[in-house]
mmJSON file of the N, C-alpha and C atoms, coordinates in Angstrom:
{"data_MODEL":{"atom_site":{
"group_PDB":["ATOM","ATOM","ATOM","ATOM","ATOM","ATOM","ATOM","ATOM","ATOM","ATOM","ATOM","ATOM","ATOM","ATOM","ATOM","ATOM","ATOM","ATOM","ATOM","ATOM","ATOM","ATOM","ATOM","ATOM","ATOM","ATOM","ATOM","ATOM","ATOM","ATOM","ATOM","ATOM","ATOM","ATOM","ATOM","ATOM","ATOM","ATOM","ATOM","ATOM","ATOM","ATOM","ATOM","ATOM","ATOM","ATOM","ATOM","ATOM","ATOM","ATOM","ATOM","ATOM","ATOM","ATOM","ATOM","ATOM","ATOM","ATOM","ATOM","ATOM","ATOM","ATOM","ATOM","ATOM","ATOM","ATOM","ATOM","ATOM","ATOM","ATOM","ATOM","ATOM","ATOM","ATOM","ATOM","ATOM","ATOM","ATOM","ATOM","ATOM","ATOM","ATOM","ATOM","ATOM","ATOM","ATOM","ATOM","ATOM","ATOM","ATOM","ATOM","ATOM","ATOM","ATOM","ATOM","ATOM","ATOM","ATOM","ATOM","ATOM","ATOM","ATOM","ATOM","ATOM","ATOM","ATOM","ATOM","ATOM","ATOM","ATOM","ATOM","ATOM","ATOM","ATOM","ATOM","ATOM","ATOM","ATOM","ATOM","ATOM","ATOM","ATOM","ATOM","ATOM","ATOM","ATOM","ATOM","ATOM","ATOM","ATOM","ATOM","ATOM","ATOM","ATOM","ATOM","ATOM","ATOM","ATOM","ATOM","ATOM","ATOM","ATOM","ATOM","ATOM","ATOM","ATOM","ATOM","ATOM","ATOM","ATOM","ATOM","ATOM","ATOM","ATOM","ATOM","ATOM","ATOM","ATOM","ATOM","ATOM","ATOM","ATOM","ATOM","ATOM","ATOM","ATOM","ATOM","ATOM","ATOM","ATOM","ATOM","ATOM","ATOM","ATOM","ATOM","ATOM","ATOM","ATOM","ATOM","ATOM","ATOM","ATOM","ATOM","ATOM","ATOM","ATOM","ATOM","ATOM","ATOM","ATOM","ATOM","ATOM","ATOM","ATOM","ATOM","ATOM","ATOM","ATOM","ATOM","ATOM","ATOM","ATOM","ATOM","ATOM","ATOM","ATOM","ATOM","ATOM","ATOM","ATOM","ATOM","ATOM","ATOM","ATOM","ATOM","ATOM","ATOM","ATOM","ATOM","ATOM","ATOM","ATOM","ATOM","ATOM","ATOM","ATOM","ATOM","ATOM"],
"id":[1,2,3,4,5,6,7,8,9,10,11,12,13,14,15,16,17,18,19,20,21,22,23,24,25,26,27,28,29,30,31,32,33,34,35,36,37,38,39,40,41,42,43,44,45,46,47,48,49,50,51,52,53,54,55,56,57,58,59,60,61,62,63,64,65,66,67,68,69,70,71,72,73,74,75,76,77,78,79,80,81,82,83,84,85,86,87,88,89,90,91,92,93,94,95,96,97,98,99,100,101,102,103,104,105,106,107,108,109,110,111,112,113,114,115,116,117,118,119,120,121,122,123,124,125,126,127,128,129,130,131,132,133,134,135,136,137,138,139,140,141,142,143,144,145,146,147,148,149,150,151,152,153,154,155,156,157,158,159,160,161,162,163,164,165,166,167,168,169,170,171,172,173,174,175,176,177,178,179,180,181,182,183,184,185,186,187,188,189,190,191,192,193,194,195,196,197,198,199,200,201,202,203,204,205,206,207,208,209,210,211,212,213,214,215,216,217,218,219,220,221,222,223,224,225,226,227,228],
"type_symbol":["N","C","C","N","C","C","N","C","C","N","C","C","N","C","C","N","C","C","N","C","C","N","C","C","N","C","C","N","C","C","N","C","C","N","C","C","N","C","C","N","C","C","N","C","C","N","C","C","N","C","C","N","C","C","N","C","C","N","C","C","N","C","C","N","C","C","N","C","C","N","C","C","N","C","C","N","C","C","N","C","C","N","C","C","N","C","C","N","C","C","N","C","C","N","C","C","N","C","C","N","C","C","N","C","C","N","C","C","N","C","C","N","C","C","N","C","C","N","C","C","N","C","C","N","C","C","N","C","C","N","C","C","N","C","C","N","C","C","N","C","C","N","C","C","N","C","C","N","C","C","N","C","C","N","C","C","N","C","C","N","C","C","N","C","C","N","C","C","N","C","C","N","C","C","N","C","C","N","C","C","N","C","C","N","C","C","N","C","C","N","C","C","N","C","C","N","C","C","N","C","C","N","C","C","N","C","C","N","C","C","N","C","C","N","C","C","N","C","C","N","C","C","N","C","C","N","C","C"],
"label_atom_id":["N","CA","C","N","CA","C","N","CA","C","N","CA","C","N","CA","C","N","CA","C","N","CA","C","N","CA","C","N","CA","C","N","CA","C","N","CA","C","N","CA","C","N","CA","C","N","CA","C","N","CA","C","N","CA","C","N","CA","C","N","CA","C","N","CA","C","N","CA","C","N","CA","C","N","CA","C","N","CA","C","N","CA","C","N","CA","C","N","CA","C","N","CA","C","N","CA","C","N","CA","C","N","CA","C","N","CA","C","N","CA","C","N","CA","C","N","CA","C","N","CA","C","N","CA","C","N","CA","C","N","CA","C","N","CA","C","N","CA","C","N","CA","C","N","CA","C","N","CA","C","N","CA","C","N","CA","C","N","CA","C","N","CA","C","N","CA","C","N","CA","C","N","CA","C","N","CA","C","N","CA","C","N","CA","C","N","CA","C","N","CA","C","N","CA","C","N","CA","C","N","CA","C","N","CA","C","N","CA","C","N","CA","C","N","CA","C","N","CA","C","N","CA","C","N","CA","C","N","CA","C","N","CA","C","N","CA","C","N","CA","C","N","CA","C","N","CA","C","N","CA","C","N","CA","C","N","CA","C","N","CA","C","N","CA","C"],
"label_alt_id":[null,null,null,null,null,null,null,null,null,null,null,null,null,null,null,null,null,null,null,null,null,null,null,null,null,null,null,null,null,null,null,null,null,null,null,null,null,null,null,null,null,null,null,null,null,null,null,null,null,null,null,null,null,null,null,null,null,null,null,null,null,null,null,null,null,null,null,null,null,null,null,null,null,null,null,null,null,null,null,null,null,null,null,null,null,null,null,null,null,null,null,null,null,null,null,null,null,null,null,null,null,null,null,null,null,null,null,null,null,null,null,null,null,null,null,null,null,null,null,null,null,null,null,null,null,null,null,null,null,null,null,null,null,null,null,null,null,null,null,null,null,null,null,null,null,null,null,null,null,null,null,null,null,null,null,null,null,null,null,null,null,null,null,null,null,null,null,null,null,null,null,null,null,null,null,null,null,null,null,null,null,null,null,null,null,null,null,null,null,null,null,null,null,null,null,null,null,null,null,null,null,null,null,null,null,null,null,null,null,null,null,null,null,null,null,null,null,null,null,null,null,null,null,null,null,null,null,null],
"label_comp_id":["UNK","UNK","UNK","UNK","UNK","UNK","UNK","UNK","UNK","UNK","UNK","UNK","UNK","UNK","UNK","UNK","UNK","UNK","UNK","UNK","UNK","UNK","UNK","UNK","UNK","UNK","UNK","UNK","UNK","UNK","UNK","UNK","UNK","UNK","UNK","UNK","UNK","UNK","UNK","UNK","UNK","UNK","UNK","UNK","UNK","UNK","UNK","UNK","UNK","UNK","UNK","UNK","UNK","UNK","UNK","UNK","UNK","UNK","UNK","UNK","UNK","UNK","UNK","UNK","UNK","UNK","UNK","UNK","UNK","UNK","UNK","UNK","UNK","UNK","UNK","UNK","UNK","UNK","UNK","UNK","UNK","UNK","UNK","UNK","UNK","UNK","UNK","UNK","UNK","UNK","UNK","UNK","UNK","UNK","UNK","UNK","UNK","UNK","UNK","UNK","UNK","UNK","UNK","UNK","UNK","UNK","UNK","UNK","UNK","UNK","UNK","UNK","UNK","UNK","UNK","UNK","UNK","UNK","UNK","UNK","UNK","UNK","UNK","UNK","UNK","UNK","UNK","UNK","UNK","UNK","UNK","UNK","UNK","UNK","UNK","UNK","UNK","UNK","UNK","UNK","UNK","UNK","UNK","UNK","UNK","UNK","UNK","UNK","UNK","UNK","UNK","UNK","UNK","UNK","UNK","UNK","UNK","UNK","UNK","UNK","UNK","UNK","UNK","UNK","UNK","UNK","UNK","UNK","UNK","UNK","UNK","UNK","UNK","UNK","UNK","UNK","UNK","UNK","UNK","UNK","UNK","UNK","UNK","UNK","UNK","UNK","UNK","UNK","UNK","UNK","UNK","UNK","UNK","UNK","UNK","UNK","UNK","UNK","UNK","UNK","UNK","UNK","UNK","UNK","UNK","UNK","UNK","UNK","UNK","UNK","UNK","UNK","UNK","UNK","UNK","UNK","UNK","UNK","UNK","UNK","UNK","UNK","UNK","UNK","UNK","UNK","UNK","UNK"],
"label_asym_id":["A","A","A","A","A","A","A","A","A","A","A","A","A","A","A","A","A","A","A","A","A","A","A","A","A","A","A","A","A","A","A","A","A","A","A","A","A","A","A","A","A","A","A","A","A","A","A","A","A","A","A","A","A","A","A","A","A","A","A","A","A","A","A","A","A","A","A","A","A","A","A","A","A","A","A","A","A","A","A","A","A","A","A","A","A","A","A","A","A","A","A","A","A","A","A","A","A","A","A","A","A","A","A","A","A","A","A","A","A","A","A","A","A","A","A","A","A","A","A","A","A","A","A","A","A","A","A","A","A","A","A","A","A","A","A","A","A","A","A","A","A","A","A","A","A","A","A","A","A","A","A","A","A","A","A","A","A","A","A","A","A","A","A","A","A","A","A","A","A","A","A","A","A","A","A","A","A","A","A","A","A","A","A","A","A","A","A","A","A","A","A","A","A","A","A","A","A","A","A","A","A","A","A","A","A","A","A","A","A","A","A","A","A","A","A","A","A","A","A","A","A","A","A","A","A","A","A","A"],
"label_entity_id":["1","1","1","1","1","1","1","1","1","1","1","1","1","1","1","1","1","1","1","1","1","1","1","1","1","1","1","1","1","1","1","1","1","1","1","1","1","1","1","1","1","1","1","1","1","1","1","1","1","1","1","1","1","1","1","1","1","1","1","1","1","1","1","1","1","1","1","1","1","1","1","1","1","1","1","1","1","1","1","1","1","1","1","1","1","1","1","1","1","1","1","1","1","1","1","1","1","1","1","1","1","1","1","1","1","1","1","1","1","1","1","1","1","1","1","1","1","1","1","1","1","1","1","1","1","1","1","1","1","1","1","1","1","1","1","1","1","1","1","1","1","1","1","1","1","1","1","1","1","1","1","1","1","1","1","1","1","1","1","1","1","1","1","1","1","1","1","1","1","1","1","1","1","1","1","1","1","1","1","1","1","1","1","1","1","1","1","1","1","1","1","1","1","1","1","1","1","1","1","1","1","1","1","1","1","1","1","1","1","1","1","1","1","1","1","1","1","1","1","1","1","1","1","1","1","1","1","1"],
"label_seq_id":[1,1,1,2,2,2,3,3,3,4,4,4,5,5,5,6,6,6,7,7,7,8,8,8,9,9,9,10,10,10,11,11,11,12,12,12,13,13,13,14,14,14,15,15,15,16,16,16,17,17,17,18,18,18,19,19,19,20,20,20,21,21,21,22,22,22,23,23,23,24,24,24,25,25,25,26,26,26,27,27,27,28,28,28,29,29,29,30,30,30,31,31,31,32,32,32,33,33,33,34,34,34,35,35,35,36,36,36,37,37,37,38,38,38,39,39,39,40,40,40,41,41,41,42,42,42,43,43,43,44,44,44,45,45,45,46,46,46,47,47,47,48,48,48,49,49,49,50,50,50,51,51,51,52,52,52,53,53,53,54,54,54,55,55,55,56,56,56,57,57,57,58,58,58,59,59,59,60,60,60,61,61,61,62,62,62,63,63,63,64,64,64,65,65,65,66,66,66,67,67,67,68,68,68,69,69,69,70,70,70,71,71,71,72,72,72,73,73,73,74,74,74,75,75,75,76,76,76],
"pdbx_PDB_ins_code":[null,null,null,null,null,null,null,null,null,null,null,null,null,null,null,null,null,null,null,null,null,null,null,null,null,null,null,null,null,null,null,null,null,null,null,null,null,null,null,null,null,null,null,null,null,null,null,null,null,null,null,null,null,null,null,null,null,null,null,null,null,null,null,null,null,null,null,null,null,null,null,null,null,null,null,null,null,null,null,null,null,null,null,null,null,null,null,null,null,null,null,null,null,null,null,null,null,null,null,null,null,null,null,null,null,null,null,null,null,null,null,null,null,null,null,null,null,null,null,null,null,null,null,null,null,null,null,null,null,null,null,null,null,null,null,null,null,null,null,null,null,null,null,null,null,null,null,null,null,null,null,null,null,null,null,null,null,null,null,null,null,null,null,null,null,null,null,null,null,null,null,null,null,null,null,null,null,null,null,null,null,null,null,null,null,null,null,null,null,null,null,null,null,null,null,null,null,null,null,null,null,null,null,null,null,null,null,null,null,null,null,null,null,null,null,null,null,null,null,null,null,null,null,null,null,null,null,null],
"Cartn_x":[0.47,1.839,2.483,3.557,4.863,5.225,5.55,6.271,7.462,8.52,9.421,9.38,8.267,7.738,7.153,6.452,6.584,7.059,8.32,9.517,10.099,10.87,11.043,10.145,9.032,7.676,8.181,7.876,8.474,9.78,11.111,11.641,11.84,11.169,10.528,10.216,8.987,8.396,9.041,9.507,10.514,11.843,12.076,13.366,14.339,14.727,15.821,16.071,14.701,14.813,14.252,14.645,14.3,12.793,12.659,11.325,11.333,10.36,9.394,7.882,8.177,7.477,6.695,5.453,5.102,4.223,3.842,2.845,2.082,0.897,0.171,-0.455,-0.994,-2.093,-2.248,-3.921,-4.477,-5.252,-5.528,-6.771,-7.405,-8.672,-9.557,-10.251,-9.826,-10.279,-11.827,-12.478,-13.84,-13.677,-12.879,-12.743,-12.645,-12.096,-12.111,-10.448,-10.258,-8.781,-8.404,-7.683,-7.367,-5.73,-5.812,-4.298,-4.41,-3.382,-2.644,-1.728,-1.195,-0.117,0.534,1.135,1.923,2.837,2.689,4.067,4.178,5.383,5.825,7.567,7.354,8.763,8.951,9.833,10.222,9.873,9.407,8.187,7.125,6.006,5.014,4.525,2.871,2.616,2.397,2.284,2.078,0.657,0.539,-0.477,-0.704,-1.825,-2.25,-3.181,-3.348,-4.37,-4.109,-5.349,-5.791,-4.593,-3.959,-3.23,-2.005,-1.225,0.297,-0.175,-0.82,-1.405,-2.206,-2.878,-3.699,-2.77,-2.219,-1.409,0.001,0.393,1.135,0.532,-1.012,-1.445,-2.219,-1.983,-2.807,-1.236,0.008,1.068,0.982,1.29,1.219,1.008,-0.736,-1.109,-0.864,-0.691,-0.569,0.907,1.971,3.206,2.725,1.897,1.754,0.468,-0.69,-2.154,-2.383,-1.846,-1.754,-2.087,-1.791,-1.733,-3.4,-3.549,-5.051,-6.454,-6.711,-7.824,-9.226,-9.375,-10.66,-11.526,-12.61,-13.857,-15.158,-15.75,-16.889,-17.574,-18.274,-19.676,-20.355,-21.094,-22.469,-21.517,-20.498,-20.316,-20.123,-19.906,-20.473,-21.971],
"Cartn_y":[-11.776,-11.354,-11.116,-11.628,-11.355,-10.261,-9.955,-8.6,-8.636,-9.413,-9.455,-9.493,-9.964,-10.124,-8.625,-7.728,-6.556,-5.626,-5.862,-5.078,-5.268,-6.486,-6.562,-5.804,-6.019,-5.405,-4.049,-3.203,-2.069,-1.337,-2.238,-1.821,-1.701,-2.508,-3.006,-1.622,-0.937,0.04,1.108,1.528,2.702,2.845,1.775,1.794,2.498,1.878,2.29,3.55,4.314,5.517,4.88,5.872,5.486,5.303,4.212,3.804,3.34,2.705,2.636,1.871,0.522,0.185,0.315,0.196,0.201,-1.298,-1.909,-2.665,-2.7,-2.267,-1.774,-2.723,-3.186,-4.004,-2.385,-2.315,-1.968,-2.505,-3.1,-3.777,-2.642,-2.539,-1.543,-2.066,-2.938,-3.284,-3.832,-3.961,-4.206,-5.206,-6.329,-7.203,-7.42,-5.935,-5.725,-5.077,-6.003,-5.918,-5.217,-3.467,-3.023,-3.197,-3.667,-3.935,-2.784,-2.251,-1.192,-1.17,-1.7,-1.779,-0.408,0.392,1.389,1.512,2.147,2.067,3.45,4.038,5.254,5.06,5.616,5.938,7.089,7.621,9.25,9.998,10.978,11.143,11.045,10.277,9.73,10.344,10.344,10.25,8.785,8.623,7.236,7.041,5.261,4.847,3.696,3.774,2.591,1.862,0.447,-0.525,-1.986,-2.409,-3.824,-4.761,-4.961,-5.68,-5.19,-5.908,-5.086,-4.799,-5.91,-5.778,-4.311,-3.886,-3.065,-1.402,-1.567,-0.899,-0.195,-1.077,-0.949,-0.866,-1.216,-0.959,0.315,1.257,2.314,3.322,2.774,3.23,3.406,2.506,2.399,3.112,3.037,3.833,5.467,5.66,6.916,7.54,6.857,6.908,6.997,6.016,5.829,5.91,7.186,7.127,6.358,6.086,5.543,3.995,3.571,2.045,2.027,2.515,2.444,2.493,0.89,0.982,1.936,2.772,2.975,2.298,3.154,2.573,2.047,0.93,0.541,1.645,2.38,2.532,2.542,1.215,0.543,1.227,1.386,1.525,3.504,4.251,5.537,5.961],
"Cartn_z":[1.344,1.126,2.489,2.661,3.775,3.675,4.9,5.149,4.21,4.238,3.246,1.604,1.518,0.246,-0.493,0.773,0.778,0.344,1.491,0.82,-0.125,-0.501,-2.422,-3.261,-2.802,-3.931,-3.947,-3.02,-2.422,-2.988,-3.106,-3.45,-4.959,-5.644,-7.125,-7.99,-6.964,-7.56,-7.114,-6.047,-5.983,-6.477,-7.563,-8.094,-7.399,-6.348,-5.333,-4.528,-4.715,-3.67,-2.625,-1.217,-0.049,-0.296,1.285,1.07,2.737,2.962,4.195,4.41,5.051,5.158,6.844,7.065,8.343,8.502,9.83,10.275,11.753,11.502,12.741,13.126,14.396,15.055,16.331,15.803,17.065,17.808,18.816,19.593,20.165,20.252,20.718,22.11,22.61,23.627,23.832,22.983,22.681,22.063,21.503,20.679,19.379,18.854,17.395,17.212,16.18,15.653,14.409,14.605,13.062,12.701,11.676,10.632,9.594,9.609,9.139,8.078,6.345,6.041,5.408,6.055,5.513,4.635,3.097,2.252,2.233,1.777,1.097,0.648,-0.52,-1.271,-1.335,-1.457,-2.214,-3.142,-2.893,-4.054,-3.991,-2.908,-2.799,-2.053,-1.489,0.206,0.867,2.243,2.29,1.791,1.81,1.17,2.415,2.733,3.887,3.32,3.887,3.212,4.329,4.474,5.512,5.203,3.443,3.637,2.675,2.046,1.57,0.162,-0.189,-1.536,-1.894,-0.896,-1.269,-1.371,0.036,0.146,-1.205,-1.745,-2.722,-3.881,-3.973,-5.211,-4.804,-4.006,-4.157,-4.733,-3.889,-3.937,-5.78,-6.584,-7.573,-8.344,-8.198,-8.926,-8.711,-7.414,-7.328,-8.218,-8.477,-9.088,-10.369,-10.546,-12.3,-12.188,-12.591,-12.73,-14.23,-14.978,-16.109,-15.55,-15.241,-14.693,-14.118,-13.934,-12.852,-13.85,-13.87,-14.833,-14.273,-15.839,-15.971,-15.308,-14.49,-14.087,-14.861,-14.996,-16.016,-15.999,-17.52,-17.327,-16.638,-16.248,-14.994,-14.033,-13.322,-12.115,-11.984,-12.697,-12.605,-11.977],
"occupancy":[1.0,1.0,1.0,1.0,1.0,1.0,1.0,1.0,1.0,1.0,1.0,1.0,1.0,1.0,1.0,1.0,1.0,1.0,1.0,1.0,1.0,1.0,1.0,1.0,1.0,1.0,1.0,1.0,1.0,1.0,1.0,1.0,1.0,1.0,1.0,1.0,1.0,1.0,1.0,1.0,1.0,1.0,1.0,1.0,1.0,1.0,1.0,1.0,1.0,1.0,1.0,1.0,1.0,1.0,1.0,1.0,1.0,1.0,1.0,1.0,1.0,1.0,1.0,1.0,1.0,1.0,1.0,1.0,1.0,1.0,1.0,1.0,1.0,1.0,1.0,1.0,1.0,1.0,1.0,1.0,1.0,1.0,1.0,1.0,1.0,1.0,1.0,1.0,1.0,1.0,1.0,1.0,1.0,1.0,1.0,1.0,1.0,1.0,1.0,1.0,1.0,1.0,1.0,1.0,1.0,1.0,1.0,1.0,1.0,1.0,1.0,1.0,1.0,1.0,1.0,1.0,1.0,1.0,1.0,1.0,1.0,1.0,1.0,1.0,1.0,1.0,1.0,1.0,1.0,1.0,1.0,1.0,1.0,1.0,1.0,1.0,1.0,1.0,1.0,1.0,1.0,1.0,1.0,1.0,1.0,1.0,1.0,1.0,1.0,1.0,1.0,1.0,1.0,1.0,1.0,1.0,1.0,1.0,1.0,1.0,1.0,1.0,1.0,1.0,1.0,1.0,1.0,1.0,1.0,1.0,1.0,1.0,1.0,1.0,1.0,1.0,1.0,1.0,1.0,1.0,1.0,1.0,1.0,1.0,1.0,1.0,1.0,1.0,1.0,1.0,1.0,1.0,1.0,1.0,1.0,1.0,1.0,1.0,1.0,1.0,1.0,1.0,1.0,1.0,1.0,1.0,1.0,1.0,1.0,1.0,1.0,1.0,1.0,1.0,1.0,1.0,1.0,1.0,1.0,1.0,1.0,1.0,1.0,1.0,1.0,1.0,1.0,1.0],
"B_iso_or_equiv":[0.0,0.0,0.0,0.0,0.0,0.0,0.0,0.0,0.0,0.0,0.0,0.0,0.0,0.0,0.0,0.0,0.0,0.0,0.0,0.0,0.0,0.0,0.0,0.0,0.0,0.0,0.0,0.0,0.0,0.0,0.0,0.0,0.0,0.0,0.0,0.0,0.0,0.0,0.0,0.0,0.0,0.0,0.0,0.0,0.0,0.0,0.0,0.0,0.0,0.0,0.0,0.0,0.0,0.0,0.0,0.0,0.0,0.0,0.0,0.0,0.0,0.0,0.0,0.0,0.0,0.0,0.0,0.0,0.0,0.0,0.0,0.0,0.0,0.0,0.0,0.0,0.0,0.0,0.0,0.0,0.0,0.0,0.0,0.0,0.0,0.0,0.0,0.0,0.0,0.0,0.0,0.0,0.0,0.0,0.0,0.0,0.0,0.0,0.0,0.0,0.0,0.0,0.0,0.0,0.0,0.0,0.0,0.0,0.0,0.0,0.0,0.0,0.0,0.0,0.0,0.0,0.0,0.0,0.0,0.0,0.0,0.0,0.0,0.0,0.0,0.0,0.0,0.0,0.0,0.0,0.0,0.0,0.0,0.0,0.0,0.0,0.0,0.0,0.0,0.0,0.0,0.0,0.0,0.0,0.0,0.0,0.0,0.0,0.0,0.0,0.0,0.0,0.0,0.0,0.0,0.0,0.0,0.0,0.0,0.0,0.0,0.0,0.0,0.0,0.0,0.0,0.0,0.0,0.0,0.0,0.0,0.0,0.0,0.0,0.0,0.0,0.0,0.0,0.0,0.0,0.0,0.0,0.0,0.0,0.0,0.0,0.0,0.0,0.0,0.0,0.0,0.0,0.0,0.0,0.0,0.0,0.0,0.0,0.0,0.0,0.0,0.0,0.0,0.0,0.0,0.0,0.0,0.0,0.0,0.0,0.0,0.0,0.0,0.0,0.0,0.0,0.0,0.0,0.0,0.0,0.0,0.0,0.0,0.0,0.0,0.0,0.0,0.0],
"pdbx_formal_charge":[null,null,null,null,null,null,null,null,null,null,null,null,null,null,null,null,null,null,null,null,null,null,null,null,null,null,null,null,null,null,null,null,null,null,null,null,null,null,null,null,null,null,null,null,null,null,null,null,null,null,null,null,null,null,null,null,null,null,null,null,null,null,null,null,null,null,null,null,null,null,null,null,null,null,null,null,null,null,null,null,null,null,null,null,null,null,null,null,null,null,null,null,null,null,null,null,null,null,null,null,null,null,null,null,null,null,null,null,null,null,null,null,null,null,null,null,null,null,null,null,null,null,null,null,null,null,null,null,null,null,null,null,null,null,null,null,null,null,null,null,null,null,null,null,null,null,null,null,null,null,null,null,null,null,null,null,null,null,null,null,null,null,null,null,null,null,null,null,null,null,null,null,null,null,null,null,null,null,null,null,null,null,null,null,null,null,null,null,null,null,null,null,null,null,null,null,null,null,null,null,null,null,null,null,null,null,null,null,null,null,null,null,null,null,null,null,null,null,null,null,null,null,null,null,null,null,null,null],
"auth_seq_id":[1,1,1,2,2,2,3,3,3,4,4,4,5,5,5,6,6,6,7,7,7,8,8,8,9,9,9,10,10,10,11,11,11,12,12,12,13,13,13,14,14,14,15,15,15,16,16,16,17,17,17,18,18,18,19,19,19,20,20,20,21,21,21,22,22,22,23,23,23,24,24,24,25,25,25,26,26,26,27,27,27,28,28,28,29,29,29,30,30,30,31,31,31,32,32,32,33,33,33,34,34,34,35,35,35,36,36,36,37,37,37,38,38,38,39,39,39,40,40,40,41,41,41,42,42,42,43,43,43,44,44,44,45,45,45,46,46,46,47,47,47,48,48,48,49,49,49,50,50,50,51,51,51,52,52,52,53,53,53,54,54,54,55,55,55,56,56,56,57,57,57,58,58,58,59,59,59,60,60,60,61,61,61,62,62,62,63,63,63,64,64,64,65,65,65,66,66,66,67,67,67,68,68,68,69,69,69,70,70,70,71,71,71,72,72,72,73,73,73,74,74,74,75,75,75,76,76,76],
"auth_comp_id":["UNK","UNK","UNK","UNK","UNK","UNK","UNK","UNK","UNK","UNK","UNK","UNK","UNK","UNK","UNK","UNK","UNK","UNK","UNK","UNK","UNK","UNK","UNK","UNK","UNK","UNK","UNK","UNK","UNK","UNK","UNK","UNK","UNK","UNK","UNK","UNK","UNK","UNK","UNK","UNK","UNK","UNK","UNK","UNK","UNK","UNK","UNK","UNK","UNK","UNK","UNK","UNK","UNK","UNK","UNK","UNK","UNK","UNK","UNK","UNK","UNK","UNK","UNK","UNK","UNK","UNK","UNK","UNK","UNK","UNK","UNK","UNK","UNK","UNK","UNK","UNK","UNK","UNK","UNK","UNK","UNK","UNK","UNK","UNK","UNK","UNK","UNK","UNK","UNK","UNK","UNK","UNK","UNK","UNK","UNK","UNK","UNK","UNK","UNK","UNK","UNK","UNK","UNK","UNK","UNK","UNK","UNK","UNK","UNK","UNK","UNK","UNK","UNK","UNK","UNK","UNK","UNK","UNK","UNK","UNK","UNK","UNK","UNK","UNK","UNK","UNK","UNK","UNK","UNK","UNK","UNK","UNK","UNK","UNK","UNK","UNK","UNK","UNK","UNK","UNK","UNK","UNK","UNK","UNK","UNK","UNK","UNK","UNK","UNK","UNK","UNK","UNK","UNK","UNK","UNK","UNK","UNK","UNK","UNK","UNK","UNK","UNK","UNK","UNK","UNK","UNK","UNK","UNK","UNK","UNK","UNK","UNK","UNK","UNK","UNK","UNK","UNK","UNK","UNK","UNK","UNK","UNK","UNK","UNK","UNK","UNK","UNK","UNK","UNK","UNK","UNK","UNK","UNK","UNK","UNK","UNK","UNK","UNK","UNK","UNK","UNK","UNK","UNK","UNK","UNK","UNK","UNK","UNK","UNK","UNK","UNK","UNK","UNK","UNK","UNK","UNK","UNK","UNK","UNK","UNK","UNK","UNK","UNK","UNK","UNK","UNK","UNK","UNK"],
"auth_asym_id":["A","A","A","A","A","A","A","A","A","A","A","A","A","A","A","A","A","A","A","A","A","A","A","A","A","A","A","A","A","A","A","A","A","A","A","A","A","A","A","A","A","A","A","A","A","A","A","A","A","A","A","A","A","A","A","A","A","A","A","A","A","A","A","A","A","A","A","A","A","A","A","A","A","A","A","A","A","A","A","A","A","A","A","A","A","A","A","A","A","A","A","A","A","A","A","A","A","A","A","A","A","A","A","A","A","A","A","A","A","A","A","A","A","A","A","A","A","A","A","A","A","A","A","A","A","A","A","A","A","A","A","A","A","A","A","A","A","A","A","A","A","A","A","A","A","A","A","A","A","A","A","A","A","A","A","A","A","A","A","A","A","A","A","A","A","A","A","A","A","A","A","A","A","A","A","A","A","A","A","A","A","A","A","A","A","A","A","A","A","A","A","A","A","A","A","A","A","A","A","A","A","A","A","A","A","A","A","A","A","A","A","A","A","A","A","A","A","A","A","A","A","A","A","A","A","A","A","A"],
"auth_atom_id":["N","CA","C","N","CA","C","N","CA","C","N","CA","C","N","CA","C","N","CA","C","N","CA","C","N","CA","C","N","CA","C","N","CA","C","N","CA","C","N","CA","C","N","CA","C","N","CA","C","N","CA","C","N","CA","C","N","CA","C","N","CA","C","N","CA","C","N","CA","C","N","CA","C","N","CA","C","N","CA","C","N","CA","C","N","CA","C","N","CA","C","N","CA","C","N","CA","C","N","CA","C","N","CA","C","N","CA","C","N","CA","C","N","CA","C","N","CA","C","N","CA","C","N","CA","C","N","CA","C","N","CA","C","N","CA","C","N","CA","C","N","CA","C","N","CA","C","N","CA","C","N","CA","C","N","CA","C","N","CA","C","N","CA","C","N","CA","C","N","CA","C","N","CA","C","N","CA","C","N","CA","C","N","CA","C","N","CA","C","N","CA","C","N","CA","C","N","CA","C","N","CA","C","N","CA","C","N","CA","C","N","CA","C","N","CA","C","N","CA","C","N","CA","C","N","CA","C","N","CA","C","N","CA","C","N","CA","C","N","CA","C","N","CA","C","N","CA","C","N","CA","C","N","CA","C","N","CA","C","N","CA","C","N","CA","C"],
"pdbx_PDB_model_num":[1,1,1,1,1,1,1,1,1,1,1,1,1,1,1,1,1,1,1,1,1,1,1,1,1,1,1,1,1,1,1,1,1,1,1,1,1,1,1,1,1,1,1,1,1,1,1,1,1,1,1,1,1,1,1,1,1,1,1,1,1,1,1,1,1,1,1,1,1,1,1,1,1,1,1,1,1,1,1,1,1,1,1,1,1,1,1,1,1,1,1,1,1,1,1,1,1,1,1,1,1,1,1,1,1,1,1,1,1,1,1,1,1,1,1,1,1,1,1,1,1,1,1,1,1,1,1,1,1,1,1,1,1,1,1,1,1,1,1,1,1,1,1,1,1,1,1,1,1,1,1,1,1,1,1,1,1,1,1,1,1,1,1,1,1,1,1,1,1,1,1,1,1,1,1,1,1,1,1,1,1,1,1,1,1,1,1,1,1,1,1,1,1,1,1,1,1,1,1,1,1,1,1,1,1,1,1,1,1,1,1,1,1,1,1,1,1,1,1,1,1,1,1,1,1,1,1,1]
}}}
């Protein structure tokens, strides 16, 4: 997902309250690269994740715990 693609998403689920997206690159100087995708809406706390997808689906669920499937059985 695009940064722009993002934000539509973004603005999708915050039904038009302010909102905020972020995008981080850190290099650590050792040859290892961290990505950062930051969301928050109003109402929320932020929600960070490697990519936008993840990011907005933690957003999500945190808005709506209803949405957030149950964990299997086996995986308890």
């Amino acid at each position: 997902m695009r940064f722009l693609e993002a934000r539509e998403a973004l603005k999708k689920l915050s039904e038009g309250r302010y909102r905020c997206l972020r995008y981080g690159v850190t290099d650590n100087g050792f040859g290892g690269t961290e990505v950062e995708c930051t969301v928050y809406t109003d109402g929320s706390n932020h929600h960070v994740g490697a990519t936008w997808e993840e990011a907005l689906q933690k957003l999500e669920y945190a808005m709506y715990p209803e949405r957030e499937p149950s964990p299997d059985v086996e995986d308890i």
